[in-house]
C-alpha positions in Angstrom: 72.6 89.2 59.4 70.0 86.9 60.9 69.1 87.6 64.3 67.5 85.0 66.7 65.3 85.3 69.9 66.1 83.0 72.9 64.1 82.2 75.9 65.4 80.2 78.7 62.2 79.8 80.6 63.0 78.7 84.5 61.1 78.9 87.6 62.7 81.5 89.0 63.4 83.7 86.7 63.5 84.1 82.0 66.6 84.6 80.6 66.2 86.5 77.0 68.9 86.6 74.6 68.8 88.4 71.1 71.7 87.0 69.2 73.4 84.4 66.5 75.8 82.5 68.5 78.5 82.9 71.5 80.2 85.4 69.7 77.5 87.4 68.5 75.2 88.6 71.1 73.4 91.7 70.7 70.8 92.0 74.0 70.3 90.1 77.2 67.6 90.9 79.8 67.0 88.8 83.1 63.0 88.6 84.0 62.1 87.2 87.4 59.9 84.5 86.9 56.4 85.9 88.8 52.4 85.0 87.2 52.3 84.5 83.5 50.1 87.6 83.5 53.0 89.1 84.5 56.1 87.8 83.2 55.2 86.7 79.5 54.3 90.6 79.3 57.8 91.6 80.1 59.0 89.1 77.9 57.5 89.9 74.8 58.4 93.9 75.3 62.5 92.8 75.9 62.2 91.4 72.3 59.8 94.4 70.8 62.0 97.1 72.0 65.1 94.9 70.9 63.5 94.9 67.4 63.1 99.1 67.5 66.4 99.8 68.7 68.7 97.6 66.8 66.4 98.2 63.6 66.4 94.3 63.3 63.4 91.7 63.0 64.4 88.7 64.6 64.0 85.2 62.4 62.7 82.5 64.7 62.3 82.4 68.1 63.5 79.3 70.4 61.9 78.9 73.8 63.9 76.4 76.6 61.3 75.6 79.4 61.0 74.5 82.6 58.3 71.6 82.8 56.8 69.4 82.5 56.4 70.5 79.1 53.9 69.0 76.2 56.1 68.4 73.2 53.4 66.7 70.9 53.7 69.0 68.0 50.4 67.1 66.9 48.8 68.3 70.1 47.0 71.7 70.0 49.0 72.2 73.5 51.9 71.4 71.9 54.2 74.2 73.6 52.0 74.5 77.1 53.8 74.0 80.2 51.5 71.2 81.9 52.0 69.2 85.7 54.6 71.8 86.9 54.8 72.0 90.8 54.7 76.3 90.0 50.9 76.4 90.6 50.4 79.2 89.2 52.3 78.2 86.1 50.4 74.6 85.5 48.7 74.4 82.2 50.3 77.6 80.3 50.1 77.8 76.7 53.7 79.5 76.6 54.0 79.4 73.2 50.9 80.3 72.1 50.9 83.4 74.0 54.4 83.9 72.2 53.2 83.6 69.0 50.6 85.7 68.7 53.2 88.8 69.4 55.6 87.4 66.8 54.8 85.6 63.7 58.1 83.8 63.2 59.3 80.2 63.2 59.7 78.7 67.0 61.4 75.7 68.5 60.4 74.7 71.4 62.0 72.2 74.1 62.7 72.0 77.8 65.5 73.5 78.8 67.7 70.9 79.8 67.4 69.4 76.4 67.5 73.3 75.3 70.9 73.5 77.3 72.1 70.2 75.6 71.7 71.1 72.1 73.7 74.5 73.3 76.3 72.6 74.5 76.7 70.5 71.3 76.5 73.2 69.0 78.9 75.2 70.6 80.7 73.6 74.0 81.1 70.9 75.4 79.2 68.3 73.1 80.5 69.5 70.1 81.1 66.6 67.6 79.5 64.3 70.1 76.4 62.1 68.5 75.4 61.0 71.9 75.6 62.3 75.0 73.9 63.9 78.4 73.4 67.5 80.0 72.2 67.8 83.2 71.9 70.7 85.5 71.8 70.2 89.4 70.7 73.2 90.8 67.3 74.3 92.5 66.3 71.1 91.1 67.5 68.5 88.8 66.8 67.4 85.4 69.0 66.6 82.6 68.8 66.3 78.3 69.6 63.1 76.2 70.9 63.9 72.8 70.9 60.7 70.7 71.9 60.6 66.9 72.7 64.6 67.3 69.2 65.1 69.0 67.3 65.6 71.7 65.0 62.2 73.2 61.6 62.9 73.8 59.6 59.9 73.9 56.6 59.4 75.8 57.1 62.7 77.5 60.6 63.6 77.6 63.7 61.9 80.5 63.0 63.2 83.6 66.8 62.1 84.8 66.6 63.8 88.2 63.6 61.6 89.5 66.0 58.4 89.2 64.9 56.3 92.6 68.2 56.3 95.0 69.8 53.7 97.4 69.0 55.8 99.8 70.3 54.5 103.2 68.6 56.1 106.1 70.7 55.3 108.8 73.9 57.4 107.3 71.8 60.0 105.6 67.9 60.0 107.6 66.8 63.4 105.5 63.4 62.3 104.0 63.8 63.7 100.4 61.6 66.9 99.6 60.2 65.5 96.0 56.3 66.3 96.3 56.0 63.2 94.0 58.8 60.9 95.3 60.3 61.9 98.3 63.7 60.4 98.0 63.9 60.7 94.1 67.4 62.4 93.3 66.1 65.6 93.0 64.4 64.9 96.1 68.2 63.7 98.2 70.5 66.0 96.1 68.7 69.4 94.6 70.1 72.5 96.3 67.2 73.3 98.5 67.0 69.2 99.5 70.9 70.4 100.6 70.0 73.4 102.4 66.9 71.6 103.9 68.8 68.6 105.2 72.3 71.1 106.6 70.2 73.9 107.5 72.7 75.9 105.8 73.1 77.5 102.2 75.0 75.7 99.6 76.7 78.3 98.5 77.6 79.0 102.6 79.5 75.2 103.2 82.9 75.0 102.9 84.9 72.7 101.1 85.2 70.1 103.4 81.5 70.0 104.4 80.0 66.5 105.0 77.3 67.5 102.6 79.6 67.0 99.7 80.5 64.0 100.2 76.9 62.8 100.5 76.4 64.9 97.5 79.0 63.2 95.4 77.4 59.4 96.4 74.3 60.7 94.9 75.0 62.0 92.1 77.6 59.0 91.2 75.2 56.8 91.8 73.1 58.8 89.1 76.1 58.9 86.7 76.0 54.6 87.1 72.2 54.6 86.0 72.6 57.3 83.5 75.6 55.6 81.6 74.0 52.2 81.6 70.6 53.3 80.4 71.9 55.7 78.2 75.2 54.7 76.8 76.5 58.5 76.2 80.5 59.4 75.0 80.1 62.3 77.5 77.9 63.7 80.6 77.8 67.2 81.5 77.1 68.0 84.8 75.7 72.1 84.9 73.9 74.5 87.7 74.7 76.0 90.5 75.8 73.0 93.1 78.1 71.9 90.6 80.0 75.0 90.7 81.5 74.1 94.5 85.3 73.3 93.7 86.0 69.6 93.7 82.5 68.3 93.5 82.7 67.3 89.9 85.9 65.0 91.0 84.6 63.4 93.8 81.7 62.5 91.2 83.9 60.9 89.3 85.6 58.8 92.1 82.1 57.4 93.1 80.9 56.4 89.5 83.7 54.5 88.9 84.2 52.6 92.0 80.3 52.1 91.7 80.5 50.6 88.0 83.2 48.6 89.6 85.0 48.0 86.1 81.4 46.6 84.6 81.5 48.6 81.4 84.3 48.0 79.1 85.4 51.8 78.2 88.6 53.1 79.2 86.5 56.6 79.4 84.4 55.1 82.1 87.1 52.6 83.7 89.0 55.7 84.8 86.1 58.4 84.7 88.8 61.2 83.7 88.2 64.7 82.9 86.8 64.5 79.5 84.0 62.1 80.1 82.2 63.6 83.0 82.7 67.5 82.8 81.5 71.0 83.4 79.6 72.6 80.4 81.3 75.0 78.2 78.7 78.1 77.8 78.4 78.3 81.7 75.8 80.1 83.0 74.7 80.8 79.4 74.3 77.1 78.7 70.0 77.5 78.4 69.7 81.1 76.6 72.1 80.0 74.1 70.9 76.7 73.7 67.6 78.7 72.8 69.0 80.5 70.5 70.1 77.1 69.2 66.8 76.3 68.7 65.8 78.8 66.9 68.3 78.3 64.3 67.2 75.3 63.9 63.9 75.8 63.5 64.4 78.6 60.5 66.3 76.8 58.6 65.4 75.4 55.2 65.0 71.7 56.0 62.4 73.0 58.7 
């Protein structure tokens, strides 16, 4: 049986996964993200003593990273972790540190785009060619699958740093983006929530005000994202989007934002399988590393 390492990579802590899919996990370790002198350490030893007592040798490796990331497999810091705000963090050569504990096949990706190709290998983008993953939590980014995978580009979508109609009279919270201010990640991340209430997200209660505001945003992200992008499905993931009737209220706002524009009965009525919740949960990055590293030891690779 082939056994694959994961690594969601985030900023405030690694999830590490030894397993072949869902169904078949054999080890899981949470490592707070500290120093890379630290924490890459601890990282490699989960998967070293995971080898010893299982009796296994894992075959490839996939890493899901917080960013920005450099993704230029031509570059020699292809796999570093470059501009990220995590001082400490900026300019890490990840996966070369990785690879010179394990000799094995690695894919490498953000891990929102990590996340995505999870989700279509296993929840709620299965079958889907085309579609979007994005996590609103401590901040907000999101993964484009096209044609079955993931965009990269220039760099790769940075879909939480859309710029927002952002009226300051209802809402007169500056935005806490270091690079934009009022970006979307900057109006509607958890902590921009938390900053702007002066209360914990997980603390408001249904009928806060904040969700409300919360809901504009984010439809108004949903409008941009369908008409640059074109996707049969978004998936909204992290933590704010587990408060109950959020998701809905999301849906209300697209559509009455859209105002009929795009001709898709999906979109016209914004139901409950175009814009939903992601199927691996809270799992939705370590998985979607392990995702990667199938992909990267197969054959065609």
């Amino acid at each position: 049986m082939k056994w694959f390492g994961g690594i969601e990579a985030g900023g405030t802590k690694f999830n590490c996964i030894i397993a072949q899919d869902p169904e078949h996990i054999l080890a899981e370790s949470t490592i707070p993200t500290e120093t890379p002198s630290i924490t890459v350490p601890e990282v490699i030893r989960f998967f070293k003593e995971g080898e010893t007592k299982h009796g296994i040798s894992l075959e490839a490796m996939g890493v899901a990273c917080f960013g920005p990331v450099n993704l230029d497999q031509n570059d020699p810091h292809f796999g570093s972790i470059t501009s990220t705000p995590k001082v400490q963090w900026q300019n890490t050569p990840l996966l070369s540190q990785l690879r010179s504990a394990f000799d094995i096949p690695y894919g490498f990706d953000t891990d929102v785009n990590g996340a995505a190709v999870g989700e279509g290998q296993w929840g709620a983008g299965l079958g889907l060619s085309d579609f979007l993953y994005v996590t609103i939590g401590t901040g907000i980014g999101g993964g484009v699958i096209c044609n079955g995978k993931p965009v990269h580009g220039l760099i790769h979508p940075e879909l939480g740093h859309l710029l927002m109609k952002h009226d300051l009279t209802k809402d007169p919270y500056p935005g806490r983006c270091p690079f934009h201010g009022d970006c979307l990640e900057g109006l509607a991340s958890g902590p921009a929530m938390t900053e702007r209430w002066g209360i914990s997200t997980h603390d408001m209660t249904a009928d806060h005000p904040a969700w409300d505001l919360e809901a504009l945003y984010l439809g108004q992200a949903v409008h941009n994202w369908i008409l640059s992008y074109s996707p049969k499905r978004i998936i909204l993931g992290g933590g704010v989007m587990k408060k109950p009737g959020l998701l809905e209220k999301i849906r209300l706002v697209a559509r009455e934002s859209l105002n009929g524009y795009v001709d898709s009965r999906l979109i016209k009525e914004v139901n409950d399988s175009f814009i939903v919740a992601p199927q691996l949960g809270d799992r939705a990055g370590s998985l979607g590393a392990i995702a990667l590293a199938s992909l990267a030891a197969a054959p065609s690779r």
